[in-house]
mmCIF file of the N, C-alpha and C atoms, coordinates in Angstrom:
data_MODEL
# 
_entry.id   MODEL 
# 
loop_
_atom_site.group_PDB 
_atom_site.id 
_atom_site.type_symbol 
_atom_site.label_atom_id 
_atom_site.label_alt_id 
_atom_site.label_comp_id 
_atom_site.label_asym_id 
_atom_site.label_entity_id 
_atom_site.label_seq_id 
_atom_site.pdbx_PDB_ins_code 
_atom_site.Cartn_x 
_atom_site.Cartn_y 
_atom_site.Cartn_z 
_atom_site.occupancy 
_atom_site.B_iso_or_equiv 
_atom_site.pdbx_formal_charge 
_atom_site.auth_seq_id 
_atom_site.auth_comp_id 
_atom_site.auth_asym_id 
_atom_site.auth_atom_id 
_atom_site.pdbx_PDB_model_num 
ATOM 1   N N  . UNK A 1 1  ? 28.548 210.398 55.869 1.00 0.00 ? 1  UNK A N  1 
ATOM 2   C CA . UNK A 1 1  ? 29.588 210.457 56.864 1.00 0.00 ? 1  UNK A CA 1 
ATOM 3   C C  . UNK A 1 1  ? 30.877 209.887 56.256 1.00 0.00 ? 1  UNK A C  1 
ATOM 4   N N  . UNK A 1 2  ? 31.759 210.758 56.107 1.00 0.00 ? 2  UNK A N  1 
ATOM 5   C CA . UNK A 1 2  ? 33.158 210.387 56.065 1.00 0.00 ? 2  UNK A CA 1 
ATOM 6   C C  . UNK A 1 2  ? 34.085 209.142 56.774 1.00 0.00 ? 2  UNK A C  1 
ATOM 7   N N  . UNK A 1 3  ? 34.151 209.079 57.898 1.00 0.00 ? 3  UNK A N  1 
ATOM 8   C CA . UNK A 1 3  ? 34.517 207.970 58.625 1.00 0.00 ? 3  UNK A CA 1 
ATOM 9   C C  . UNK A 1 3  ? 33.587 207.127 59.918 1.00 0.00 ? 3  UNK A C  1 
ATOM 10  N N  . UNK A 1 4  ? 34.222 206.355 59.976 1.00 0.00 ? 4  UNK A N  1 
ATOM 11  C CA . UNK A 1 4  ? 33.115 205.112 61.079 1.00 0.00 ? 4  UNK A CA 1 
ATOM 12  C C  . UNK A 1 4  ? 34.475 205.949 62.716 1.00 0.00 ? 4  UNK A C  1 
ATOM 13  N N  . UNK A 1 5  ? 33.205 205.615 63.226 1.00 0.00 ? 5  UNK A N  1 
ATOM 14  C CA . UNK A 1 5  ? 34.006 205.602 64.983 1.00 0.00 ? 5  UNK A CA 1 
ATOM 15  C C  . UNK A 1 5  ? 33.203 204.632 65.932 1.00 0.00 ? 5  UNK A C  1 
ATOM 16  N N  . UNK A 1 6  ? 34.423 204.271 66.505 1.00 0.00 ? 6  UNK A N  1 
ATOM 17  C CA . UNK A 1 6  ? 33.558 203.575 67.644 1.00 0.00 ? 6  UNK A CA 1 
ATOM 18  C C  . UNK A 1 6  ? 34.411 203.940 69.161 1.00 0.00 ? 6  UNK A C  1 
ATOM 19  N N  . UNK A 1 7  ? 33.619 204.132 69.863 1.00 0.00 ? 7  UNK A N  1 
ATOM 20  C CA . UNK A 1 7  ? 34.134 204.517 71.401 1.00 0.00 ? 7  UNK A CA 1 
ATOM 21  C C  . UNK A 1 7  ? 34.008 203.725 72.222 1.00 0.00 ? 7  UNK A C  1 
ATOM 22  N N  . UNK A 1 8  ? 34.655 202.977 73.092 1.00 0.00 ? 8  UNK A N  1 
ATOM 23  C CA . UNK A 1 8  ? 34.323 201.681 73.994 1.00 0.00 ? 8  UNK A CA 1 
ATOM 24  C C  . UNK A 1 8  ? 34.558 202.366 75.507 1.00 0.00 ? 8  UNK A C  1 
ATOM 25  N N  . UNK A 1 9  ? 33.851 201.945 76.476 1.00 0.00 ? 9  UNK A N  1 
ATOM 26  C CA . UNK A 1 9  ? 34.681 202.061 77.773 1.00 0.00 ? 9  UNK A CA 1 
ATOM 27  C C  . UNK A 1 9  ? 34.880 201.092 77.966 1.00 0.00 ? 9  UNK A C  1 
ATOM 28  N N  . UNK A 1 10 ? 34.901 200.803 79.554 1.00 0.00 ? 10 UNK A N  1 
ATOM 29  C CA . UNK A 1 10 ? 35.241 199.523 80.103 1.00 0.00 ? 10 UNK A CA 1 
ATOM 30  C C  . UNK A 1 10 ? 33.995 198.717 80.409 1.00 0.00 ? 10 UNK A C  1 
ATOM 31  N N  . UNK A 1 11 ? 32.546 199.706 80.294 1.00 0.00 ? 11 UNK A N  1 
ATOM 32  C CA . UNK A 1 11 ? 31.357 199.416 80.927 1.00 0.00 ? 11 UNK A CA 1 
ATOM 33  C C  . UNK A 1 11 ? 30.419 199.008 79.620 1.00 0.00 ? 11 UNK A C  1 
ATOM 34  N N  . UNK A 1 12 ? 30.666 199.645 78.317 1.00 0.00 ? 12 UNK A N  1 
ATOM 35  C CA . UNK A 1 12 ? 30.139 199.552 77.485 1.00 0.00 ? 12 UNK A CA 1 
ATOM 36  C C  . UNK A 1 12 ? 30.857 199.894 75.945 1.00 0.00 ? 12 UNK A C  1 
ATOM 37  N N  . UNK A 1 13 ? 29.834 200.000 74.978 1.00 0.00 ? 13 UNK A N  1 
ATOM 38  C CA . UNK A 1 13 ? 30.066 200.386 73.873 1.00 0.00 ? 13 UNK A CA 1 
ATOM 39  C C  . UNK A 1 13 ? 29.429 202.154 73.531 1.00 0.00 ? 13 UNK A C  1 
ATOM 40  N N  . UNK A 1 14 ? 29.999 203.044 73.687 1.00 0.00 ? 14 UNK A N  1 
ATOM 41  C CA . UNK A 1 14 ? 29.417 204.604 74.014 1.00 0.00 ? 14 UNK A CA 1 
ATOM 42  C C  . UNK A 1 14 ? 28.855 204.974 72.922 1.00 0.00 ? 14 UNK A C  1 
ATOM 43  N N  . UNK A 1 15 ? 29.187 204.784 71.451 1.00 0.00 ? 15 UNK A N  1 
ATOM 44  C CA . UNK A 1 15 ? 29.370 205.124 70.048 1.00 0.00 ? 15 UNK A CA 1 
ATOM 45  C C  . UNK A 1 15 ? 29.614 204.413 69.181 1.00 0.00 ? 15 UNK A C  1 
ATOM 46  N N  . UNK A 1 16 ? 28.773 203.903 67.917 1.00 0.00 ? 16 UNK A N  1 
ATOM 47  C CA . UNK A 1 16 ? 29.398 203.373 67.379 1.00 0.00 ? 16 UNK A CA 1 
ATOM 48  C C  . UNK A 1 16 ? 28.677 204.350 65.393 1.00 0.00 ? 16 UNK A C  1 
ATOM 49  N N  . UNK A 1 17 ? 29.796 204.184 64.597 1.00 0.00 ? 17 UNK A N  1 
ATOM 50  C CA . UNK A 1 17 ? 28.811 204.791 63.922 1.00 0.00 ? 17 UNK A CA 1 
ATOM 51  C C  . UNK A 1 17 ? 29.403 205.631 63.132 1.00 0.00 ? 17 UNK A C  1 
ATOM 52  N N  . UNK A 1 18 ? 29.210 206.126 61.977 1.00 0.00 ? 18 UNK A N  1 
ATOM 53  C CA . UNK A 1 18 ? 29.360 207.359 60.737 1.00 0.00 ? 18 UNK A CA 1 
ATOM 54  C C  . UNK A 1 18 ? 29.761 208.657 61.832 1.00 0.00 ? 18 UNK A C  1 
ATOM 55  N N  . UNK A 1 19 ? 31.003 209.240 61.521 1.00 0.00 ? 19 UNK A N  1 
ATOM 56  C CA . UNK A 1 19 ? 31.250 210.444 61.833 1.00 0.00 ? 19 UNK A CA 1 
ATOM 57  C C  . UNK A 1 19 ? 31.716 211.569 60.627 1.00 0.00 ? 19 UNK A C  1 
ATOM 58  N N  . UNK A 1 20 ? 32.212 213.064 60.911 1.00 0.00 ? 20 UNK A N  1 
ATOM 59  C CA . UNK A 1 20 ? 32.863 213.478 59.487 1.00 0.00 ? 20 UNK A CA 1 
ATOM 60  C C  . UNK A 1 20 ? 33.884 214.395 60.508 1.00 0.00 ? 20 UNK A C  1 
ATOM 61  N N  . UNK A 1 21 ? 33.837 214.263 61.892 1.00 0.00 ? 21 UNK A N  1 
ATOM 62  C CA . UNK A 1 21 ? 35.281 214.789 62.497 1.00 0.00 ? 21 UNK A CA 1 
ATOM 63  C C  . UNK A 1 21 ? 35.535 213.886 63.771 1.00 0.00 ? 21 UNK A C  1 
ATOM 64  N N  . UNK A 1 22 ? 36.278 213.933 64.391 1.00 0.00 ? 22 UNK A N  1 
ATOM 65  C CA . UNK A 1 22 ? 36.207 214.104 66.122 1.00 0.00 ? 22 UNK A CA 1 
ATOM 66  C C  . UNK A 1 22 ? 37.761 214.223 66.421 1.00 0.00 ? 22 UNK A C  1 
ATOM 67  N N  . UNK A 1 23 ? 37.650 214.904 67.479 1.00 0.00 ? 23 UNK A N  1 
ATOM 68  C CA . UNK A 1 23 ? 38.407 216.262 68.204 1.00 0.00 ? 23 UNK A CA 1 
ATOM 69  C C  . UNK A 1 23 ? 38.244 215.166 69.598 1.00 0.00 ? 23 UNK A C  1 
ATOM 70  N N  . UNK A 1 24 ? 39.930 214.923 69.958 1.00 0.00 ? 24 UNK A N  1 
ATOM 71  C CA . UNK A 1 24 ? 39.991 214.428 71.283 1.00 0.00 ? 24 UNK A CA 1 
ATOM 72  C C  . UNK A 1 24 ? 41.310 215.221 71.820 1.00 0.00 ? 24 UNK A C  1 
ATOM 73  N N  . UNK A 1 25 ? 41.858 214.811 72.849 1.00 0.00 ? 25 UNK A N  1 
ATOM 74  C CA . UNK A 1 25 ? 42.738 215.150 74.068 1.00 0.00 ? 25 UNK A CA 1 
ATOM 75  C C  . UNK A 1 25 ? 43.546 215.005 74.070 1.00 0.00 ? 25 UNK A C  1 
ATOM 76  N N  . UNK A 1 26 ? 44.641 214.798 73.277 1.00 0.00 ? 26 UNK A N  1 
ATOM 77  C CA . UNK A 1 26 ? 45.562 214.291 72.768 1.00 0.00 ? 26 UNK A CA 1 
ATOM 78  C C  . UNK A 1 26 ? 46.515 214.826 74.452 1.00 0.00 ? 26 UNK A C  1 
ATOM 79  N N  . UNK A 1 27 ? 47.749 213.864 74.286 1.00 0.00 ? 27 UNK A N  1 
ATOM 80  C CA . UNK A 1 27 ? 48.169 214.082 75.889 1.00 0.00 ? 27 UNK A CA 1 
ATOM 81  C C  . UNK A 1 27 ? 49.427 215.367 75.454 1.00 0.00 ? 27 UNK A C  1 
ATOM 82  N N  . UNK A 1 28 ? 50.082 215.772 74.530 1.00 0.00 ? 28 UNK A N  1 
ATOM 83  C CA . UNK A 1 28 ? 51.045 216.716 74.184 1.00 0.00 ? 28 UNK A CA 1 
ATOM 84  C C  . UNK A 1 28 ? 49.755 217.982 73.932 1.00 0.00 ? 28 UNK A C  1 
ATOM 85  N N  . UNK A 1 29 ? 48.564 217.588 73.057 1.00 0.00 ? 29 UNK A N  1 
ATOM 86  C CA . UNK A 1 29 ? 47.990 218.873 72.662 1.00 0.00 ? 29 UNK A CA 1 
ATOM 87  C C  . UNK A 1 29 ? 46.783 218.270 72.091 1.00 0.00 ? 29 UNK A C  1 
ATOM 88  N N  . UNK A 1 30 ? 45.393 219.109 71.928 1.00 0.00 ? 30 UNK A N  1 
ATOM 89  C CA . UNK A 1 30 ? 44.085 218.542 71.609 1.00 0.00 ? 30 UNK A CA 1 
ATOM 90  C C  . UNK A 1 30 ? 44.623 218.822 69.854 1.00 0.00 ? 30 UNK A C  1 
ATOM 91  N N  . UNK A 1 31 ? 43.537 217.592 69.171 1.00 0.00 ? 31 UNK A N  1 
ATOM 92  C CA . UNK A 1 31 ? 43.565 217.373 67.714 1.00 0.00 ? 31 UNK A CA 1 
ATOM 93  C C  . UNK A 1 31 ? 42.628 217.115 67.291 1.00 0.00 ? 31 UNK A C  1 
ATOM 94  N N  . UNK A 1 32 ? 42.008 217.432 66.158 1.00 0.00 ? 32 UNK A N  1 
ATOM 95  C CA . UNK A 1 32 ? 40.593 216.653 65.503 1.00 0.00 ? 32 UNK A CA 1 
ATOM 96  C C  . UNK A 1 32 ? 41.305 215.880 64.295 1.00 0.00 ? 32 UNK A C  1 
ATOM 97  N N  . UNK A 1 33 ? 40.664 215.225 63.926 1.00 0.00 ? 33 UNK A N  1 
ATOM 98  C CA . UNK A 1 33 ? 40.985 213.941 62.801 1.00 0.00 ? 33 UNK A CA 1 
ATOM 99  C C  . UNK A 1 33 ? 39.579 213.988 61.717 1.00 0.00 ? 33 UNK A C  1 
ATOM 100 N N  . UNK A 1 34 ? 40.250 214.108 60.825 1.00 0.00 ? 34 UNK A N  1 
ATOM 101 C CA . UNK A 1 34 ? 39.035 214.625 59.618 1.00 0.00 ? 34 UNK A CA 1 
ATOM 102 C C  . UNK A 1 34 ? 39.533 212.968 58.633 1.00 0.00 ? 34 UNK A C  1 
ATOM 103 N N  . UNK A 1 35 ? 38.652 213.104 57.680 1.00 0.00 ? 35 UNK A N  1 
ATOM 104 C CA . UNK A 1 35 ? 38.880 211.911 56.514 1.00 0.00 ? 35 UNK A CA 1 
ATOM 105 C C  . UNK A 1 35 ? 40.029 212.082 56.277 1.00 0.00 ? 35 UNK A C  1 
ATOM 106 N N  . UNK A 1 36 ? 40.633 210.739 56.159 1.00 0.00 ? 36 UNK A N  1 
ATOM 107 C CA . UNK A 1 36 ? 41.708 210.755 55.205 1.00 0.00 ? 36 UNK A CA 1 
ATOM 108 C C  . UNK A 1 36 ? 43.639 210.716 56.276 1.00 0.00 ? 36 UNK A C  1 
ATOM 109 N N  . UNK A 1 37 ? 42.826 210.926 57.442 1.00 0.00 ? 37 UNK A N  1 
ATOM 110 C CA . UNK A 1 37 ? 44.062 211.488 58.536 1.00 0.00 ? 37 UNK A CA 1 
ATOM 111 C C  . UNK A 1 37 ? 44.810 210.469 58.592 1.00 0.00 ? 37 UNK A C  1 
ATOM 112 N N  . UNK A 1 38 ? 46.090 210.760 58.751 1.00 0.00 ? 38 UNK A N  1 
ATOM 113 C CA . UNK A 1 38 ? 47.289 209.512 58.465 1.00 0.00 ? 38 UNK A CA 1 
ATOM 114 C C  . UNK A 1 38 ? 47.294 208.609 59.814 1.00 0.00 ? 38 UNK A C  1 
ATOM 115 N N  . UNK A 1 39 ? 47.618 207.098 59.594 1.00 0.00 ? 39 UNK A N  1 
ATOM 116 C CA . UNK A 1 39 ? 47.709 206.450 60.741 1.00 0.00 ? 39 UNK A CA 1 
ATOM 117 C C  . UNK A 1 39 ? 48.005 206.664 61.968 1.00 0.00 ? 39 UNK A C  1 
ATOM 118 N N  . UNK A 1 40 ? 47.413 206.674 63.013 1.00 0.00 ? 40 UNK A N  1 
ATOM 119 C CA . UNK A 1 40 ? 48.194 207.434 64.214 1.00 0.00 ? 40 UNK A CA 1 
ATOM 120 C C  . UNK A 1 40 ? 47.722 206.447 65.706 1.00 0.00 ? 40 UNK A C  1 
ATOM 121 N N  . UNK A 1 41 ? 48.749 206.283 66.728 1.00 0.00 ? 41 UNK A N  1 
ATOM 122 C CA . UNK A 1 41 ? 47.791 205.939 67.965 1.00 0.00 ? 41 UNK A CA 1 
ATOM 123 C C  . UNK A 1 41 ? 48.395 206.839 68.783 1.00 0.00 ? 41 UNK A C  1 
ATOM 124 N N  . UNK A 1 42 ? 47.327 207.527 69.722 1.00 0.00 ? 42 UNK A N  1 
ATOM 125 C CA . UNK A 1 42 ? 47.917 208.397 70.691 1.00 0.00 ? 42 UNK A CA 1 
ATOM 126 C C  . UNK A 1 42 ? 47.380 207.814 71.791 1.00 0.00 ? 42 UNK A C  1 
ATOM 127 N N  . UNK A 1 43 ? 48.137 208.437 72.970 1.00 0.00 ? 43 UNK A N  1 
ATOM 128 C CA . UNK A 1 43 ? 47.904 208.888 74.285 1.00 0.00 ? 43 UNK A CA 1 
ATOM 129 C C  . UNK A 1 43 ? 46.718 209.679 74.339 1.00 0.00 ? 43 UNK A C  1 
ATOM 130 N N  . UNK A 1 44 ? 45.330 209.435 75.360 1.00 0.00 ? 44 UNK A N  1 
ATOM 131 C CA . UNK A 1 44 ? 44.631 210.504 75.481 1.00 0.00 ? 44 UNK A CA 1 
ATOM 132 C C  . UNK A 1 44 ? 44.621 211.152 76.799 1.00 0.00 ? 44 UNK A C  1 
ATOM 133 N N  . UNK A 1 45 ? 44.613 212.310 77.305 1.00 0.00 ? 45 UNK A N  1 
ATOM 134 C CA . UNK A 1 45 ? 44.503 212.476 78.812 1.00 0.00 ? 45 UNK A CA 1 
ATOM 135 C C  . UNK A 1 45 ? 43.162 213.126 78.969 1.00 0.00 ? 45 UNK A C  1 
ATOM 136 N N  . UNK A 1 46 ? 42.908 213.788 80.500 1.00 0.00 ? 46 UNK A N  1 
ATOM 137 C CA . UNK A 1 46 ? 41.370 214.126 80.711 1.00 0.00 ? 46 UNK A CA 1 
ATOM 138 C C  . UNK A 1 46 ? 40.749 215.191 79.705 1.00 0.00 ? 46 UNK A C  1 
ATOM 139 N N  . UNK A 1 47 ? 39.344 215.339 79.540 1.00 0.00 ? 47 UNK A N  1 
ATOM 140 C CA . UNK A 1 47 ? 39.124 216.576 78.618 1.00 0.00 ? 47 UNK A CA 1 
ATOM 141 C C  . UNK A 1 47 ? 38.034 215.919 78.120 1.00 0.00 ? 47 UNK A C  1 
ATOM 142 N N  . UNK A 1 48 ? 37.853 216.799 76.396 1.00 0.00 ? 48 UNK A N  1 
ATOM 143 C CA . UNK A 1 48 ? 36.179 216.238 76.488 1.00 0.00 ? 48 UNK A CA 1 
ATOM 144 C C  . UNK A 1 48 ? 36.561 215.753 74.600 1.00 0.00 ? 48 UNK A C  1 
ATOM 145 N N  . UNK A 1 49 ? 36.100 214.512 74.239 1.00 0.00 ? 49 UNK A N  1 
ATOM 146 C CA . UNK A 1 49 ? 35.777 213.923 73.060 1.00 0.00 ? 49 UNK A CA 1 
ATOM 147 C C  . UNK A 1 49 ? 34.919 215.070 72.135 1.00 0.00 ? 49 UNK A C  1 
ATOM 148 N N  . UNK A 1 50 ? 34.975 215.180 71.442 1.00 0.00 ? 50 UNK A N  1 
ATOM 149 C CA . UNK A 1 50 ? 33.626 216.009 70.499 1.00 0.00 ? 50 UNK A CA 1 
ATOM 150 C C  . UNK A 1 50 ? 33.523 214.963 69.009 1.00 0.00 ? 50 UNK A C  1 
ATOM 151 N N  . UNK A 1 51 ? 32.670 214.728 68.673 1.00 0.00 ? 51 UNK A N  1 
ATOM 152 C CA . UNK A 1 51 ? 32.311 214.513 67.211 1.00 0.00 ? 51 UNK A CA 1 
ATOM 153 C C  . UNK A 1 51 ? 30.848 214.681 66.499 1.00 0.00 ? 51 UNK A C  1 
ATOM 154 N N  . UNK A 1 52 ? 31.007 214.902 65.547 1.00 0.00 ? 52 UNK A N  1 
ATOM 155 C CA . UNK A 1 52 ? 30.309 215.155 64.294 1.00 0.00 ? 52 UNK A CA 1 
ATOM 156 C C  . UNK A 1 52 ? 29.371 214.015 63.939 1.00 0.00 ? 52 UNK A C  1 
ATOM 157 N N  . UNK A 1 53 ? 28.264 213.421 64.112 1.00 0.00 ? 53 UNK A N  1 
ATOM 158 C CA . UNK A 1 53 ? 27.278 212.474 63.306 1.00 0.00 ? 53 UNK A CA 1 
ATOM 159 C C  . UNK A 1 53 ? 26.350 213.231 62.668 1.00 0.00 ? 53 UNK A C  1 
ATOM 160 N N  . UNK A 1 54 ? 25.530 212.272 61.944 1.00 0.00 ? 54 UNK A N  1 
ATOM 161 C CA . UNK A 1 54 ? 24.463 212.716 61.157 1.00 0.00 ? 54 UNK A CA 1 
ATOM 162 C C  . UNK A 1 54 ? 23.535 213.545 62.049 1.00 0.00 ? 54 UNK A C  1 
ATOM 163 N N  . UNK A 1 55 ? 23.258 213.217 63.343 1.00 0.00 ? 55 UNK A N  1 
ATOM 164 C CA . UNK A 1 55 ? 22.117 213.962 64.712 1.00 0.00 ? 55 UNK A CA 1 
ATOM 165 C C  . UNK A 1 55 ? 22.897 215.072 65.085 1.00 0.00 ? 55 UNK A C  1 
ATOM 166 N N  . UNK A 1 56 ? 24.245 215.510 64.498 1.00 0.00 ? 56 UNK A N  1 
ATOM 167 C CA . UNK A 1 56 ? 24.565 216.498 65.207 1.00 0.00 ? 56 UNK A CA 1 
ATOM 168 C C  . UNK A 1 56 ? 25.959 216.585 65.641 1.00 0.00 ? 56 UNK A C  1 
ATOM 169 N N  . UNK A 1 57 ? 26.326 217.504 66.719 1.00 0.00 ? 57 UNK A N  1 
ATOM 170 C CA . UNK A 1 57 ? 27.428 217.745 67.429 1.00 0.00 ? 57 UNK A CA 1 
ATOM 171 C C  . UNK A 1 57 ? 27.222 217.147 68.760 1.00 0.00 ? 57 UNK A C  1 
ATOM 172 N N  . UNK A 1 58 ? 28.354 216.112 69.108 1.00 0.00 ? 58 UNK A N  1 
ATOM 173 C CA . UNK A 1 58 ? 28.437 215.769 70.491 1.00 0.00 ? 58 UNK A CA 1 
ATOM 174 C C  . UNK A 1 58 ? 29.622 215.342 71.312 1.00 0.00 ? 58 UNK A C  1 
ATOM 175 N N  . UNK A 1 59 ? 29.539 215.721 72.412 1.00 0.00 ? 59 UNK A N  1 
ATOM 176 C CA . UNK A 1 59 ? 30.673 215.822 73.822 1.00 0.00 ? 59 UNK A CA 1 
ATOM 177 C C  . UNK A 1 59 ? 30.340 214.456 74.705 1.00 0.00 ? 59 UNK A C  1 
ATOM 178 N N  . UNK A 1 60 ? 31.981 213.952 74.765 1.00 0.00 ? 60 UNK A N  1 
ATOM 179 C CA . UNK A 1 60 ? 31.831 213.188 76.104 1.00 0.00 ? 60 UNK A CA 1 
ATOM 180 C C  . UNK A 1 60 ? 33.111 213.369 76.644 1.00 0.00 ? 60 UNK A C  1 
ATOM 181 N N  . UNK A 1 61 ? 33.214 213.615 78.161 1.00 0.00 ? 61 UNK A N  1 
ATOM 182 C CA . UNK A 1 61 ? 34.325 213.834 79.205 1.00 0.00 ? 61 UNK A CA 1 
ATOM 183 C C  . UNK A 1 61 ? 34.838 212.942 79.871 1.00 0.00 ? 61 UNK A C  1 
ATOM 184 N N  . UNK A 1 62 ? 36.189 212.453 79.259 1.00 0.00 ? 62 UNK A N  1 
ATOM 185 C CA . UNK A 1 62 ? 36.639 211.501 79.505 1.00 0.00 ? 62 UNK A CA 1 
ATOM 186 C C  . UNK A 1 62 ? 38.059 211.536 80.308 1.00 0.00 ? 62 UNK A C  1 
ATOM 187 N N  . UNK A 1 63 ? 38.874 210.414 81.173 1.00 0.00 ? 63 UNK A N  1 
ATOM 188 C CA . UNK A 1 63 ? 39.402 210.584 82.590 1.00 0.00 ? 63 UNK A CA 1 
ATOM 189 C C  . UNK A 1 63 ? 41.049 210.209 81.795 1.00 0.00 ? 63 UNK A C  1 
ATOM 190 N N  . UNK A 1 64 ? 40.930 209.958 80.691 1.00 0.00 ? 64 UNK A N  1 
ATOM 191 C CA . UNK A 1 64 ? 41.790 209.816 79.822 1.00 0.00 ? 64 UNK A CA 1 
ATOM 192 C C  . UNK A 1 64 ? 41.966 208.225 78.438 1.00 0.00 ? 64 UNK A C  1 
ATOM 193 N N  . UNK A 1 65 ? 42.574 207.863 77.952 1.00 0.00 ? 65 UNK A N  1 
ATOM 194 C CA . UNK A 1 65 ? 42.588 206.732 77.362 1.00 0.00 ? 65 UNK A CA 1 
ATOM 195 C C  . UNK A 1 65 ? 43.612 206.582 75.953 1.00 0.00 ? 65 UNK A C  1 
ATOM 196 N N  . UNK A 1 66 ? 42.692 206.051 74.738 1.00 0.00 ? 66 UNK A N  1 
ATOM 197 C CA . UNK A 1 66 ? 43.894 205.823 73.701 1.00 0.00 ? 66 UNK A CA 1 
ATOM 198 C C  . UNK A 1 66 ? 42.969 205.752 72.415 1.00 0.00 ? 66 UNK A C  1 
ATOM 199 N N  . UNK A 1 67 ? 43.408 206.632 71.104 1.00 0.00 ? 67 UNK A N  1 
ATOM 200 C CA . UNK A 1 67 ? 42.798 206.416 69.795 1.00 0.00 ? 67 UNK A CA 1 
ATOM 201 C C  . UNK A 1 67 ? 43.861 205.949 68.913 1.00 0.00 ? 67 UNK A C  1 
ATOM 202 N N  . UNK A 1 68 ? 43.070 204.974 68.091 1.00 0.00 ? 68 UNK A N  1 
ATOM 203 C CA . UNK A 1 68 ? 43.554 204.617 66.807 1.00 0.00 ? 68 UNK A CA 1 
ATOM 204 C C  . UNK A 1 68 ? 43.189 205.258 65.580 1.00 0.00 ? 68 UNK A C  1 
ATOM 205 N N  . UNK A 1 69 ? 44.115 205.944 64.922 1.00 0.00 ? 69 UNK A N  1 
ATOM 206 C CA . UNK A 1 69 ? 42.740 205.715 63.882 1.00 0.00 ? 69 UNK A CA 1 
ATOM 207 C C  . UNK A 1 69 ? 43.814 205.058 62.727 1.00 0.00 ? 69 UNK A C  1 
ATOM 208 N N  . UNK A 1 70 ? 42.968 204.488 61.677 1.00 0.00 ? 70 UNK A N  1 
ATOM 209 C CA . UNK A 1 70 ? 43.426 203.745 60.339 1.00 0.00 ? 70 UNK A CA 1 
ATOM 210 C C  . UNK A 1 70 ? 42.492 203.198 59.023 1.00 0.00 ? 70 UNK A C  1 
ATOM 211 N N  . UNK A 1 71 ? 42.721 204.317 58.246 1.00 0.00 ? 71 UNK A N  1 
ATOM 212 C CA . UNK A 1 71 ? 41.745 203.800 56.851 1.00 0.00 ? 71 UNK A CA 1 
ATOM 213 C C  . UNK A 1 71 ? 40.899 204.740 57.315 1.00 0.00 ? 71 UNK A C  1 
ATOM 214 N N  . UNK A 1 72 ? 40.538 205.774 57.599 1.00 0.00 ? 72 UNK A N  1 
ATOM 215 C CA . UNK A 1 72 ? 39.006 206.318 57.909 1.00 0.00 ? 72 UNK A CA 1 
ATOM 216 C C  . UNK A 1 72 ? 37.970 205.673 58.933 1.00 0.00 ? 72 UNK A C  1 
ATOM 217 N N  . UNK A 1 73 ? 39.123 204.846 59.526 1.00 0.00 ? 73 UNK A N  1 
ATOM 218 C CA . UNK A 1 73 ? 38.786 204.348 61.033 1.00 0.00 ? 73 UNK A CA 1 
ATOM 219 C C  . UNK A 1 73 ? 38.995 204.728 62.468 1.00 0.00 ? 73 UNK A C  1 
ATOM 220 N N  . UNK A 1 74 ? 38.384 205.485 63.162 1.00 0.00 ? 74 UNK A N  1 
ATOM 221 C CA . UNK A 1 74 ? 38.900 205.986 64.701 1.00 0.00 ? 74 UNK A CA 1 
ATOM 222 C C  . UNK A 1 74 ? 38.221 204.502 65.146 1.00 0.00 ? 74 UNK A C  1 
ATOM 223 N N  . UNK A 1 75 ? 38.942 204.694 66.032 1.00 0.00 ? 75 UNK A N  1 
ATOM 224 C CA . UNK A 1 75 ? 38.827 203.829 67.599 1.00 0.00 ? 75 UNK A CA 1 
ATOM 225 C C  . UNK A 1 75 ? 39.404 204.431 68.633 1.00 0.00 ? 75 UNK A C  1 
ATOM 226 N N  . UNK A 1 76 ? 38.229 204.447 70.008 1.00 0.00 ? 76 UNK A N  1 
ATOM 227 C CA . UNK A 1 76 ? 38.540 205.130 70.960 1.00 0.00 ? 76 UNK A CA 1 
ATOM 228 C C  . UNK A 1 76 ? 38.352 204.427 71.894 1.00 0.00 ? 76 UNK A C  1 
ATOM 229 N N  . UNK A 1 77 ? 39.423 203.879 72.910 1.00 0.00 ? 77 UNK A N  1 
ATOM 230 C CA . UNK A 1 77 ? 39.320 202.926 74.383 1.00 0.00 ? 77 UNK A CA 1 
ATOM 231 C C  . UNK A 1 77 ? 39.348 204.544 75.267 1.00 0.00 ? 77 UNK A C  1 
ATOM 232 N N  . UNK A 1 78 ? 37.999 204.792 76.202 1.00 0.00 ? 78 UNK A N  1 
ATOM 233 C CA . UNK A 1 78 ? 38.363 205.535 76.974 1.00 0.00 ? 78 UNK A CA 1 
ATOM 234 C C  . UNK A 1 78 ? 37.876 204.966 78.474 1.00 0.00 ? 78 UNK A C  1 
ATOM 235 N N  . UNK A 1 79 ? 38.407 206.113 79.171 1.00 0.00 ? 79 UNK A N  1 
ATOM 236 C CA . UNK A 1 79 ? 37.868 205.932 80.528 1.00 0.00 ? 79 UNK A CA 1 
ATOM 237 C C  . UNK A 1 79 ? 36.996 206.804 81.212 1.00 0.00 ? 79 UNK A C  1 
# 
């Protein structure tokens, strides 16, 4: 896996873990973030998370929130 992600809500920890994409909601327009993607924090609005682990392809639908990513690091506060 290319980069680490971790997804938090307010209730828990959703994800934590080796990814090699993820594709969120960006609030102007949806984006995926591959290795290597330049520093960024966005706005997220409603829609659905997707990423890439070793088990596979997976979706979560979220009410909106905020990613970091930095160094081959996402971080995702959602709701």
């Amino acid at each position: 896996m290319d980069m680490y992600l971790k997804i938090v809500s307010p209730e828990k920890v959703v994800f934590e873990g080796g990814v090699d994409s993820v594709g969120v909601p960006g609030t102007i327009c949806p984006f995926v973030i591959l290795k290597n993607h330049a520093p960024i924090i966005s706005s997220l609005t409603e829609g659905i998370v997707s990423y890439v682990a070793e088990d596979g392809e997976h979706t979560i639908k979220i009410a909106g929130g905020f990613v970091e990513v930095q160094k081959n690091e996402v971080r995702l506060a959602i709701e």
